[in-house]
N, C-alpha and C positions, 0 to 999 in steps of 0.2 A: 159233265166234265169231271173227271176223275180229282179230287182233291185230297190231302192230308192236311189238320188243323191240328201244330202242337200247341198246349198251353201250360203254364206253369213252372215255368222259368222263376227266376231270382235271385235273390242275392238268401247265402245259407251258410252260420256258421260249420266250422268242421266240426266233427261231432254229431252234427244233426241231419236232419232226413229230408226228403223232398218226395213228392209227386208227382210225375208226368203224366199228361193225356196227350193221346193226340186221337182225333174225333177225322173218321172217312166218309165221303162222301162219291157218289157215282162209279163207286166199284162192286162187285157182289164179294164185302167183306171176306164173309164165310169163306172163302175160298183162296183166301190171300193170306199165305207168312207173312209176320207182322216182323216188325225188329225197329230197333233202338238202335242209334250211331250215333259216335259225336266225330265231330271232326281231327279232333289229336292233333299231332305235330307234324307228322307224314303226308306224302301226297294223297294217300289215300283214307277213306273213315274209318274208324274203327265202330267194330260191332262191339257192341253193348251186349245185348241181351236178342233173342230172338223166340218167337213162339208159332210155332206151326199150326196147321189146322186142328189136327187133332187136340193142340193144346199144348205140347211139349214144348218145355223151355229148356234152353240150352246161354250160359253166362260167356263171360269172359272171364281169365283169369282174373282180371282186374278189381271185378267188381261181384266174385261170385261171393255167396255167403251175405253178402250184402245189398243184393240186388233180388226183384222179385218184377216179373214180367207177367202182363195178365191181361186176356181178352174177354170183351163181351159182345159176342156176334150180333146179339138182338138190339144192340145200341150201337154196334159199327164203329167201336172204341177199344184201343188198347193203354194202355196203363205201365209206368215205370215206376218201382217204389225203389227207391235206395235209402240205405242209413249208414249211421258209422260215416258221414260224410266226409273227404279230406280235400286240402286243396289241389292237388292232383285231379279229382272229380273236374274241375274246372274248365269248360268247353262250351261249346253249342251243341246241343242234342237234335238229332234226326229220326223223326221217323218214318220209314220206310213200308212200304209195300209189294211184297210179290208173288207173281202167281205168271208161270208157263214162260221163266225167262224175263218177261217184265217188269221191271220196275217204277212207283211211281217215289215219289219226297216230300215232304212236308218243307216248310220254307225254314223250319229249325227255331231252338228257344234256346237262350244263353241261362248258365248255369253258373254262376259264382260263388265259392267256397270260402270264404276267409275265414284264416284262424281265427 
C-alpha cells in the first residue's frame, strides 16, 4: 500500500528553522516528483517546493532563498529545510507524490511560527 510519513512538525520561533521529512513507502520512490504543500488559505494547497526525478528543485516565491528541497532515493525520503522562519510560514505541510498523473499524500504535519 502506497504510503507517505511526514514527520517534524512543531511549534518554531520566527526567525528560526525547521525540518521536514516525509519517509515513502510501497511506491518505486525513484521515480516519483516529490513536493511540499501546505494547505494556505484558498481552496486549493499551495506548493511549497518540489523536486523532480532528476533532482531539480523548483521554490515558490514565498519561500525561495529560504527553502531547500532534498531527496534520497536509497532511503525512499524527501526532506524540507526552511529558515528565516516567519509567521506567515504557518500551516500544515504536505507531502506529495507523483508520477504518470498520480498522486498520492501524506496525512500532513502542523507547523507553527510564533513571534
Amino acid at each position: 500500500q502506497a504510503q507517505l510519513v511526514e514527520s517534524g512538525g512543531g511549534l518554531v520561533q520566527a526567525g528560526g528553522s525547521l525540518r521536514l521529512s516525509c519517509k515513502a513507502s510501497g511506491i518505486v520512490f525513484a521515480f516519483n516528483t516529490m513536493s511540499w504543500y501546505r494547505q494556505g488559505s484558498g481552496p486549493q494547497r499551495e506548493l511549497v517546493a518540489t523536486i523532480s526525478t532528476d533532482g531539480i528543485a523548483d521554490y515558490a516565491d514565498s519561500v525561495k532563498g529560504r527553502a531547500t528541497i532534498s531527496r534520497d532515493n536509497a532511503r525512499s525520503t524527501v526532506e524540507l529545510r526552511m529558515n528565516s522562519l516567519k509567521p506567515e510560514d504557518t500551516d500544515v505541510y504536505y507531502c506529495s507524490a507523483l508520477r504518470s498523473g498520480h498522486s498520492i499524500w501524506g496525512q500532513g504535519t502542523q507547523i507553527t511560527v510564533v513571534p
